[in-house]
CHARMM-style PDB file with segment names, atoms N, HN, CA, C and O in Angstrom:
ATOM      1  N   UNK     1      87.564  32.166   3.038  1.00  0.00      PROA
ATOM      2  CA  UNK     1      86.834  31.679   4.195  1.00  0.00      PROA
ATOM      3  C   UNK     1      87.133  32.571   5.408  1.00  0.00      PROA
ATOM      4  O   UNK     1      88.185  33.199   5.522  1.00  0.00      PROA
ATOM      5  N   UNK     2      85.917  32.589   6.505  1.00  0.00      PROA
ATOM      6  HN  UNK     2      85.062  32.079   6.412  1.00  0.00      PROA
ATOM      7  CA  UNK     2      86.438  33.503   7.171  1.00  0.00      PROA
ATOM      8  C   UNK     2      87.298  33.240   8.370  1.00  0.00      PROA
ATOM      9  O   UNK     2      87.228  32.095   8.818  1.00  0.00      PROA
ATOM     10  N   UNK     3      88.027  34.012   8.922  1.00  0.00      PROA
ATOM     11  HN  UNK     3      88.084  34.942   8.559  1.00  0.00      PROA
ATOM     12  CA  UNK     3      88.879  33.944  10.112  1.00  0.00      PROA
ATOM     13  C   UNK     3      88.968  34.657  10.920  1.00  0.00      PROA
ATOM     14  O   UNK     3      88.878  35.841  10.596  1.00  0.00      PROA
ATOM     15  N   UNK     4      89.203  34.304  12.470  1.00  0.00      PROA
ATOM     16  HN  UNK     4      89.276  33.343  12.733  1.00  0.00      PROA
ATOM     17  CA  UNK     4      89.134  34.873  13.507  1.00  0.00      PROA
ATOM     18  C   UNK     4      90.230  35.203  13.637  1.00  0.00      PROA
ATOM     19  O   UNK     4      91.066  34.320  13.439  1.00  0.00      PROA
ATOM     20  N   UNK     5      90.629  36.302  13.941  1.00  0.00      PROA
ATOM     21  HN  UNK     5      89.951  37.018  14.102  1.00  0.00      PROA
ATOM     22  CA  UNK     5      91.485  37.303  14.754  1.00  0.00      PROA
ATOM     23  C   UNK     5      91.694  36.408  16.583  1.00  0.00      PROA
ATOM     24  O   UNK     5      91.070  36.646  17.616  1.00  0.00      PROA
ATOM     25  N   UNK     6      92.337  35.819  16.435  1.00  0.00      PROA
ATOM     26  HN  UNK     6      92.844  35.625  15.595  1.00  0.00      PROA
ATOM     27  CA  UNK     6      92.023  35.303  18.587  1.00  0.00      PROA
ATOM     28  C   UNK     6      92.050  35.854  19.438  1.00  0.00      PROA
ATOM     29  O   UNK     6      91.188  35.615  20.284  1.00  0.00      PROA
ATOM     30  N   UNK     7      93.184  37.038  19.731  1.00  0.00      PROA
ATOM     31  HN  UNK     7      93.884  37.232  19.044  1.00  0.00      PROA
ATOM     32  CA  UNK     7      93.640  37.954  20.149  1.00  0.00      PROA
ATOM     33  C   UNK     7      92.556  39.171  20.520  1.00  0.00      PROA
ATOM     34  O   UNK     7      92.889  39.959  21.405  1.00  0.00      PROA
ATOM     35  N   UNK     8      91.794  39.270  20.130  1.00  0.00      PROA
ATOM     36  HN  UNK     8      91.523  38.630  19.411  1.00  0.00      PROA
ATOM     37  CA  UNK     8      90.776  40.348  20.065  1.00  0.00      PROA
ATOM     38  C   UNK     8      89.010  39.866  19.921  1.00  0.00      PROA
ATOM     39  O   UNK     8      87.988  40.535  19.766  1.00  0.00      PROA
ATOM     40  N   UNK     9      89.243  38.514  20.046  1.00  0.00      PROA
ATOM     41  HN  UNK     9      90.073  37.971  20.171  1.00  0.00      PROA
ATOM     42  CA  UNK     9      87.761  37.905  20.444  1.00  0.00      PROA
ATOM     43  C   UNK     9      87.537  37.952  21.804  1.00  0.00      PROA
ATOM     44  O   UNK     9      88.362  37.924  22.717  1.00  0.00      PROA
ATOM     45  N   UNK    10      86.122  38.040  21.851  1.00  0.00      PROA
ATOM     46  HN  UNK    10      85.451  38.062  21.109  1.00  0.00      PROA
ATOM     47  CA  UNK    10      85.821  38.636  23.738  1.00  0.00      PROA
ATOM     48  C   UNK    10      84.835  37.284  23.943  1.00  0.00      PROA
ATOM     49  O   UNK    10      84.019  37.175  24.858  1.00  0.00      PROA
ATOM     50  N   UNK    11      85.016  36.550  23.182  1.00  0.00      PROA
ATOM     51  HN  UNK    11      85.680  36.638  22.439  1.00  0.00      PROA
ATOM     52  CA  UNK    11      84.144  35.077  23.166  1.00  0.00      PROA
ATOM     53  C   UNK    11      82.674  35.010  23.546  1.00  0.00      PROA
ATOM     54  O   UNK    11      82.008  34.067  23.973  1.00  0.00      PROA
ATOM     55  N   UNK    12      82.186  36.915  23.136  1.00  0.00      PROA
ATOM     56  HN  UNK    12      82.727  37.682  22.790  1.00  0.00      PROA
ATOM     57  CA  UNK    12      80.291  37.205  23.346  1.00  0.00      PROA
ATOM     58  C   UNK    12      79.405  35.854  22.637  1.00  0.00      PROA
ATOM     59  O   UNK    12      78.289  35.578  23.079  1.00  0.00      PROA
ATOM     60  N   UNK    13      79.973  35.124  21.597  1.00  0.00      PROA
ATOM     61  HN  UNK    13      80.879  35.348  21.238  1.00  0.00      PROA
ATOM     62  CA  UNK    13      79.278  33.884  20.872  1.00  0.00      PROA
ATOM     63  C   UNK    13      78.332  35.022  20.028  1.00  0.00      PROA
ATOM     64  O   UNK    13      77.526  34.320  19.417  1.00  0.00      PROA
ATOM     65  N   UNK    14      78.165  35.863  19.838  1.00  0.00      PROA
ATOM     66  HN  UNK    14      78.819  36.434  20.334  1.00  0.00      PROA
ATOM     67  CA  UNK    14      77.077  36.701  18.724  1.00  0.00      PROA
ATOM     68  C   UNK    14      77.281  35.448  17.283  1.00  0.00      PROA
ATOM     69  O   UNK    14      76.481  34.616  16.855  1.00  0.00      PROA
ATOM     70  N   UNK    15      78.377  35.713  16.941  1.00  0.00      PROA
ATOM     71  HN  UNK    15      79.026  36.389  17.289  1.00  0.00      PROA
ATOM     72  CA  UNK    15      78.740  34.759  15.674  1.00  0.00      PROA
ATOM     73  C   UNK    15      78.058  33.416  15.978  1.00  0.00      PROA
ATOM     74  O   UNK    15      77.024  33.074  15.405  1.00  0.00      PROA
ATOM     75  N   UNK    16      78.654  32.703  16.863  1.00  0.00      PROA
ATOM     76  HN  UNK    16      79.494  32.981  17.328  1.00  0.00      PROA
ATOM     77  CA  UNK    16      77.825  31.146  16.994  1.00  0.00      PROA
ATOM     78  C   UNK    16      76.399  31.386  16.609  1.00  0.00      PROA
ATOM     79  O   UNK    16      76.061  30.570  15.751  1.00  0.00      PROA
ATOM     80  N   UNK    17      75.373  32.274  16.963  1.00  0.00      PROA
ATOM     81  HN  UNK    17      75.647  32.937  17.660  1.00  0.00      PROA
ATOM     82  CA  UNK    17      74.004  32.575  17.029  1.00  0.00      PROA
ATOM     83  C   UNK    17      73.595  32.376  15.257  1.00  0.00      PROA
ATOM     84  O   UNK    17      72.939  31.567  14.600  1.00  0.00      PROA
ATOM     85  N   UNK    18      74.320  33.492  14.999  1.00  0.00      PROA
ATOM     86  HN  UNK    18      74.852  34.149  15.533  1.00  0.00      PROA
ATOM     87  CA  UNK    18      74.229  34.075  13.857  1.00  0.00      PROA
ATOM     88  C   UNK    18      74.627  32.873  12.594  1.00  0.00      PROA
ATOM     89  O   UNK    18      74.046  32.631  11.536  1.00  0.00      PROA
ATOM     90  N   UNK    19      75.342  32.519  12.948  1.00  0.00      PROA
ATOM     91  HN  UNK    19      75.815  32.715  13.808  1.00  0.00      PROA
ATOM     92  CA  UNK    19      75.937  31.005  11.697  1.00  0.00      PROA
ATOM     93  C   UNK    19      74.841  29.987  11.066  1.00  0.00      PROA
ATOM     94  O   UNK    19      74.727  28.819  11.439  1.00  0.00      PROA
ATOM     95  N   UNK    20      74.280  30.419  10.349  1.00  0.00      PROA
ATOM     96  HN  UNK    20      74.372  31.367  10.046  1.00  0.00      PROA
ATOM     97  CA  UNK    20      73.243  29.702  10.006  1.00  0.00      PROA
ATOM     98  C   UNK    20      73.986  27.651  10.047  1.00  0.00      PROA
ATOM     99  O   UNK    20      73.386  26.636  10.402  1.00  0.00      PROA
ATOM    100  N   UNK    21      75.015  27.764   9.674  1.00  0.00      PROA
ATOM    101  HN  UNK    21      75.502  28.588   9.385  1.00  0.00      PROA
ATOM    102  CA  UNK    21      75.625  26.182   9.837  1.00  0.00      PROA
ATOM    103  C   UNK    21      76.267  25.720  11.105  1.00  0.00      PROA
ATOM    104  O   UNK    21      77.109  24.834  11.254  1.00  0.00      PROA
ATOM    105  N   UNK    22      75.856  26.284  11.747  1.00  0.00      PROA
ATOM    106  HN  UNK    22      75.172  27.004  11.627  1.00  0.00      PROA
ATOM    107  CA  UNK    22      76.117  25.781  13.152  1.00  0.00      PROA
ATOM    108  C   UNK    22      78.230  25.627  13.063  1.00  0.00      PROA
ATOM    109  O   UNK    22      78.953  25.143  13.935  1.00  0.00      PROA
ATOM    110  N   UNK    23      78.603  26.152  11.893  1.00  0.00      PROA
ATOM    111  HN  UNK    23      78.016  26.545  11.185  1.00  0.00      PROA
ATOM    112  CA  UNK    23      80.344  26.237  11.999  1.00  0.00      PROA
ATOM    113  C   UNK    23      80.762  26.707  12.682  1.00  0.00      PROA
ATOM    114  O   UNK    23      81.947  26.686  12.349  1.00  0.00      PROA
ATOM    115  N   UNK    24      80.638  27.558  14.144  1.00  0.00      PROA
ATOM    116  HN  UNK    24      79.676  27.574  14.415  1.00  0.00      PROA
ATOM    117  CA  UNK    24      81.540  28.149  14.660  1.00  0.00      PROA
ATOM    118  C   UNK    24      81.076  27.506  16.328  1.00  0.00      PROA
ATOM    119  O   UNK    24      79.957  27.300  16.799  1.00  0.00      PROA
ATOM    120  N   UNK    25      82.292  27.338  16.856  1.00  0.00      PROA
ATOM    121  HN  UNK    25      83.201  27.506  16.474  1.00  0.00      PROA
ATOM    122  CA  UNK    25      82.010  27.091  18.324  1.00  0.00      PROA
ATOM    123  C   UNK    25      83.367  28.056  19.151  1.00  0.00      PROA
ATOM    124  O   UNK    25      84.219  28.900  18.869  1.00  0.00      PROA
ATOM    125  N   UNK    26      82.997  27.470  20.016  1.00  0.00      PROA
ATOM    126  HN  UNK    26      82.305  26.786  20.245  1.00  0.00      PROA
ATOM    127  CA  UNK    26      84.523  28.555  21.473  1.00  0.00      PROA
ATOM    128  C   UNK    26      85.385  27.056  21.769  1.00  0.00      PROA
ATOM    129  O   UNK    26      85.036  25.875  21.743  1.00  0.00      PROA
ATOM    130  N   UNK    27      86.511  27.665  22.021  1.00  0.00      PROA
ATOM    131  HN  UNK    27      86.794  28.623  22.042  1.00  0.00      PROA
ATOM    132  CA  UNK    27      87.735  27.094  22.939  1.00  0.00      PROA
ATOM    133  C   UNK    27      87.340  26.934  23.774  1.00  0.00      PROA
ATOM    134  O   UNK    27      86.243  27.335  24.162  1.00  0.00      PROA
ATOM    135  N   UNK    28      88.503  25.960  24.618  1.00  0.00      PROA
ATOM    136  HN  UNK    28      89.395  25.634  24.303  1.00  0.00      PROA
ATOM    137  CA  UNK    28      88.802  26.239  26.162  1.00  0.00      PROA
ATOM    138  C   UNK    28      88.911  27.138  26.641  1.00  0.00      PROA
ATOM    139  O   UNK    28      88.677  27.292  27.840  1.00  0.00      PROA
ATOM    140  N   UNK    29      89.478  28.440  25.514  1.00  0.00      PROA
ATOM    141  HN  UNK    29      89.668  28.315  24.540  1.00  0.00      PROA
ATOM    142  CA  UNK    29      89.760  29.893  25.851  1.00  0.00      PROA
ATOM    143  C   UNK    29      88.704  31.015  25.848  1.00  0.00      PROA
ATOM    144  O   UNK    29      89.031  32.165  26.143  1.00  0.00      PROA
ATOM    145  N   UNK    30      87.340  30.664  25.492  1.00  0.00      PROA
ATOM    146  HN  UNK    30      87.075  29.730  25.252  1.00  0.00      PROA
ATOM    147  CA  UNK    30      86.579  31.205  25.048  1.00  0.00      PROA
ATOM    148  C   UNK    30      86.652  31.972  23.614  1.00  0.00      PROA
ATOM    149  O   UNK    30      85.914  32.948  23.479  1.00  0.00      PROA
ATOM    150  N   UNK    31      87.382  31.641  22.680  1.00  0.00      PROA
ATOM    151  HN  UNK    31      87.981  30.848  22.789  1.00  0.00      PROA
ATOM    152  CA  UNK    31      87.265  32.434  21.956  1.00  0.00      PROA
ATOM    153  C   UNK    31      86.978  31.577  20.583  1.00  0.00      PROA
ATOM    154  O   UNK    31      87.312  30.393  20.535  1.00  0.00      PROA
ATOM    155  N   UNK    32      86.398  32.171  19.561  1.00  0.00      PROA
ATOM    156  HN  UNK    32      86.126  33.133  19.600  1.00  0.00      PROA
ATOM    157  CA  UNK    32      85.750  31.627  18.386  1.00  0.00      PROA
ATOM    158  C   UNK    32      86.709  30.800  17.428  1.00  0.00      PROA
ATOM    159  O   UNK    32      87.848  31.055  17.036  1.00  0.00      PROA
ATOM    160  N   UNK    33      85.835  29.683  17.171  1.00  0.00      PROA
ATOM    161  HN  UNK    33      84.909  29.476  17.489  1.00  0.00      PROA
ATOM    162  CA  UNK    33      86.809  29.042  15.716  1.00  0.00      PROA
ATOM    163  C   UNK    33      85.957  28.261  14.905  1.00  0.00      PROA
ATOM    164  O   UNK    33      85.219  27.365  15.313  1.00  0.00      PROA
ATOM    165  N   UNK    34      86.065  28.568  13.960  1.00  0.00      PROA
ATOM    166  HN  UNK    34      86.665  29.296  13.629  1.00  0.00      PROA
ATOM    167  CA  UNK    34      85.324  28.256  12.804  1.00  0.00      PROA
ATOM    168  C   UNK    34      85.654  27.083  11.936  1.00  0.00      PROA
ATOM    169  O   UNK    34      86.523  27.227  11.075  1.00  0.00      PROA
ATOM    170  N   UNK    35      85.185  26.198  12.046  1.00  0.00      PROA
ATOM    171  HN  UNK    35      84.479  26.081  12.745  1.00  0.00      PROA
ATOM    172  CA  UNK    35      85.584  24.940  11.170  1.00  0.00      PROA
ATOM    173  C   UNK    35      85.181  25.335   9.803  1.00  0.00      PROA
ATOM    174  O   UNK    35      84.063  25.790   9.566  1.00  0.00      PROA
ATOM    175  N   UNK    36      86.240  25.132   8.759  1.00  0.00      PROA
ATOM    176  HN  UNK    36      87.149  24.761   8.951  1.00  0.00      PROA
ATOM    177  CA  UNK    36      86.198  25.533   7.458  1.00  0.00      PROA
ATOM    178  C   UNK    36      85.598  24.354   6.605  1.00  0.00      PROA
ATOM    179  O   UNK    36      85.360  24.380   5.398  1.00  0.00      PROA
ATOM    180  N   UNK    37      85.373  23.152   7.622  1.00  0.00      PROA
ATOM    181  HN  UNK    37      85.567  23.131   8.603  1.00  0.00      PROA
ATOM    182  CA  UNK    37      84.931  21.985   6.887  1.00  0.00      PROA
ATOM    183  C   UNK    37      83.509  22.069   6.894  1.00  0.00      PROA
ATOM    184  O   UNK    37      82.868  21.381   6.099  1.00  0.00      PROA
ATOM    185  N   UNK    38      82.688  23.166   8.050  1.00  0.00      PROA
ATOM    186  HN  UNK    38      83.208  23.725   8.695  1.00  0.00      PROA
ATOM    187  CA  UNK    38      81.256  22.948   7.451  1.00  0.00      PROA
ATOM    188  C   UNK    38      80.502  24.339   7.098  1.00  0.00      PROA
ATOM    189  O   UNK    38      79.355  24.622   6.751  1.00  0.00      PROA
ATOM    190  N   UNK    39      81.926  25.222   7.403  1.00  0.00      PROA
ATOM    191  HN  UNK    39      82.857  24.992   7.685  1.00  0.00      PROA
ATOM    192  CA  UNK    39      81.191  27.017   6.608  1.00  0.00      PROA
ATOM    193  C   UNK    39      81.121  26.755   5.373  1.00  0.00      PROA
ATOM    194  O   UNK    39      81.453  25.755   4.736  1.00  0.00      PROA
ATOM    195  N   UNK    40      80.597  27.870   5.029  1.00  0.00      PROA
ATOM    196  HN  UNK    40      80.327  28.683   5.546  1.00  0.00      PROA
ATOM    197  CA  UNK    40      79.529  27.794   3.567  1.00  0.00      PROA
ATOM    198  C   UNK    40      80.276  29.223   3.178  1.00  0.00      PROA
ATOM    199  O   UNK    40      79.838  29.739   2.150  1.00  0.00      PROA
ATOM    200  N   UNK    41      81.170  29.819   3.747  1.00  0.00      PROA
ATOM    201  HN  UNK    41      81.525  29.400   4.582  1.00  0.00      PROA
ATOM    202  CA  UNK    41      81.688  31.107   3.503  1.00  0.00      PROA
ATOM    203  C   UNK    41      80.204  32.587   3.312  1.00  0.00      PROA
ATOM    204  O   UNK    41      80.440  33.458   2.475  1.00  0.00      PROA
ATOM    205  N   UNK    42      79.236  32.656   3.891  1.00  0.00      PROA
ATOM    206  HN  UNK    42      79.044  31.948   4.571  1.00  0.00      PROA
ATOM    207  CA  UNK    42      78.396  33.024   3.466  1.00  0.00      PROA
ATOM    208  C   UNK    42      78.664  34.386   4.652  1.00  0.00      PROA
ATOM    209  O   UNK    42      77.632  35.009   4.900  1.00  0.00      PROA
ATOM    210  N   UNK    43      79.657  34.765   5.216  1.00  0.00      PROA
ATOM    211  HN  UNK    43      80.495  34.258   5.014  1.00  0.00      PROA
ATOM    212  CA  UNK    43      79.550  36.122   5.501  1.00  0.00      PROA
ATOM    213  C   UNK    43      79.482  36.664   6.579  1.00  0.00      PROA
ATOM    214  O   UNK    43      80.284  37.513   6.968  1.00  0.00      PROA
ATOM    215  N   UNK    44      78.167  36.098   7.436  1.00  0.00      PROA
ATOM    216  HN  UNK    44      77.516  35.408   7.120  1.00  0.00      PROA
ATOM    217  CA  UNK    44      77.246  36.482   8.589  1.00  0.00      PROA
ATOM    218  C   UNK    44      78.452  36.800   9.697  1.00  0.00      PROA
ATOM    219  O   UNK    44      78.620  37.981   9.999  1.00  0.00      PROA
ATOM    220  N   UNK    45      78.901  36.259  10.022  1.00  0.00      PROA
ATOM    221  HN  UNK    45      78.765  35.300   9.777  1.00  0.00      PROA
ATOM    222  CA  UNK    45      79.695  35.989  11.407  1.00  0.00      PROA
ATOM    223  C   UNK    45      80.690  37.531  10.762  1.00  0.00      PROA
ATOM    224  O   UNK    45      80.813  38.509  11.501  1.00  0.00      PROA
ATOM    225  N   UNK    46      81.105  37.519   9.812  1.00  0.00      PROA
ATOM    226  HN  UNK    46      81.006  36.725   9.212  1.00  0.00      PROA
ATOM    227  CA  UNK    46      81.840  38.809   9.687  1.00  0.00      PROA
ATOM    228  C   UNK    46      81.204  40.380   9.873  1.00  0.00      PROA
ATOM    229  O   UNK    46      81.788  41.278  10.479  1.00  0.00      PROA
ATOM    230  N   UNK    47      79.892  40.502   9.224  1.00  0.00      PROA
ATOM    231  HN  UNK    47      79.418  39.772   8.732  1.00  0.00      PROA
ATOM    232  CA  UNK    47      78.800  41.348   9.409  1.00  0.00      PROA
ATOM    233  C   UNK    47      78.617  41.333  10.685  1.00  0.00      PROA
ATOM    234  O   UNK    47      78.349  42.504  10.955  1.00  0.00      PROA
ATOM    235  N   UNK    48      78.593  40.625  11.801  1.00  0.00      PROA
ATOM    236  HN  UNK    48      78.811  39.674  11.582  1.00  0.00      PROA
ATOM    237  CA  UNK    48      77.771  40.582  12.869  1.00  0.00      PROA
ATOM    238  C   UNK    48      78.849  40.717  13.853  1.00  0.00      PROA
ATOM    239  O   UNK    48      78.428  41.416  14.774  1.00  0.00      PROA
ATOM    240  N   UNK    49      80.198  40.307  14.075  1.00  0.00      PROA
ATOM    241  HN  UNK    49      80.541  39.740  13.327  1.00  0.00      PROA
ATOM    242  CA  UNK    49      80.985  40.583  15.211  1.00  0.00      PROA
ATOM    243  C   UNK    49      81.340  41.493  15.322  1.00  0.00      PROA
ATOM    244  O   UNK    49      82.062  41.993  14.459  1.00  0.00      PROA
ATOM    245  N   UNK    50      80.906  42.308  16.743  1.00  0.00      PROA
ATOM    246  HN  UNK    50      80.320  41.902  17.444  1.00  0.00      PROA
ATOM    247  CA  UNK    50      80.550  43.402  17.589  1.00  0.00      PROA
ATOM    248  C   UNK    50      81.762  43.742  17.771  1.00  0.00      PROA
ATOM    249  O   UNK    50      81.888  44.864  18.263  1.00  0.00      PROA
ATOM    250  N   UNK    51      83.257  42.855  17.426  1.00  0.00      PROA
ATOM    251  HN  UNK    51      83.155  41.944  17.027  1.00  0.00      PROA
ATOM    252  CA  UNK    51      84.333  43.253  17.816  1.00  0.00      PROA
ATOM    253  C   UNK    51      85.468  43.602  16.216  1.00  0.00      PROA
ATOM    254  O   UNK    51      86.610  44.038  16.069  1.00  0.00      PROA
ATOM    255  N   UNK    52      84.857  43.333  15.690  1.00  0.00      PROA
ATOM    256  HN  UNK    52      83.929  42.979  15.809  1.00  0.00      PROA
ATOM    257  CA  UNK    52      85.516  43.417  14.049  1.00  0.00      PROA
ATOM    258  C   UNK    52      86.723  42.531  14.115  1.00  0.00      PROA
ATOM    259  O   UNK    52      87.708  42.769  13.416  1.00  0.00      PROA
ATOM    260  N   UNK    53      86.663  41.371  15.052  1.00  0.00      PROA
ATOM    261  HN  UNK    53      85.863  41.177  15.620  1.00  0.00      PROA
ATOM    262  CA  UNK    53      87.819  40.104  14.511  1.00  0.00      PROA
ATOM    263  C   UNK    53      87.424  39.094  13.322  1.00  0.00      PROA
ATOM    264  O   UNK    53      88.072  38.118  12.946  1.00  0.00      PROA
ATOM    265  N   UNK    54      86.428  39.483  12.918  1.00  0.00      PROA
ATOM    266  HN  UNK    54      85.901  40.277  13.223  1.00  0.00      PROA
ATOM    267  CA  UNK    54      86.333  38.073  11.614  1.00  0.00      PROA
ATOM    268  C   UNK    54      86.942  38.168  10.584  1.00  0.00      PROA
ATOM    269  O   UNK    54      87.134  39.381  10.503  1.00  0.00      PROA
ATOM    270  N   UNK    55      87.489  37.606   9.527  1.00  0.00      PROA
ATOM    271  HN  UNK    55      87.333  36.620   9.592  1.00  0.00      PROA
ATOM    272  CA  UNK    55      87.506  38.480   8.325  1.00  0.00      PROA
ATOM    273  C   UNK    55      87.617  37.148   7.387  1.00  0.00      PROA
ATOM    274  O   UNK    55      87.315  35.964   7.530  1.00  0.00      PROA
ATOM    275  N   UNK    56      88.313  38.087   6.165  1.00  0.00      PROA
ATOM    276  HN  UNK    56      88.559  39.049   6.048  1.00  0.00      PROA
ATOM    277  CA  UNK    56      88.643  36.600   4.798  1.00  0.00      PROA
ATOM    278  C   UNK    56      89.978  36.542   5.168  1.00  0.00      PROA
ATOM    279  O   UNK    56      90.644  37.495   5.571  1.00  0.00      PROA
ATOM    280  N   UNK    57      90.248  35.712   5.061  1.00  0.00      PROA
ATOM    281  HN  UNK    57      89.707  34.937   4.734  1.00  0.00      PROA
ATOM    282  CA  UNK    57      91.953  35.753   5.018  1.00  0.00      PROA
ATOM    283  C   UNK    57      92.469  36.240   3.631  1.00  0.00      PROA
ATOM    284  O   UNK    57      91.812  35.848   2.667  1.00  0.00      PROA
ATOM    285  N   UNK    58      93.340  36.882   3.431  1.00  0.00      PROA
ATOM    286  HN  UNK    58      93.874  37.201   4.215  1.00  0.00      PROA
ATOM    287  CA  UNK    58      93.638  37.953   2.550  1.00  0.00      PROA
ATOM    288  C   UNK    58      93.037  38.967   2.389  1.00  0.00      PROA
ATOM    289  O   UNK    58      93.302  39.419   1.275  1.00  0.00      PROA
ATOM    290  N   UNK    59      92.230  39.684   3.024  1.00  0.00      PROA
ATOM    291  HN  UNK    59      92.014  39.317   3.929  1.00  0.00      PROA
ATOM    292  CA  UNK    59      91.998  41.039   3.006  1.00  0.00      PROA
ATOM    293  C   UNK    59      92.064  41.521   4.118  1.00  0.00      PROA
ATOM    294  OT1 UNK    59      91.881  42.728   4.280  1.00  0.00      PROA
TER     295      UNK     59
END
């Protein structure tokens, strides 16, 4: 499933757009988090952040 890097999110929301399941929203901090209870693991948000913080966890 994928995961945000926090540290290196600039909280642009590109990913929120892009999430076809509406799984990802911002902090208080602005920065991205992805509820693993309604991703579908399907990718997008990793392809699409302009900042290369998404990833799988383990790779």
């Amino acid at each position: 499933m994928p995961t945000v890097r926090q540290e290196g999110c600039s909280g642009c929301g590109v990913c929120m757009f892009y999430c076809p399941e509406e799984a990802i929203s911002m902090n208080d901090n602005r920065v991205a988090e992805i509820d693993q209870n309604i991703c579908i693991d399907c990718g997008k948000c990793i392809e699409i952040c302009p900042r290369g913080v998404i990833f799988r966890a383990g790779e």
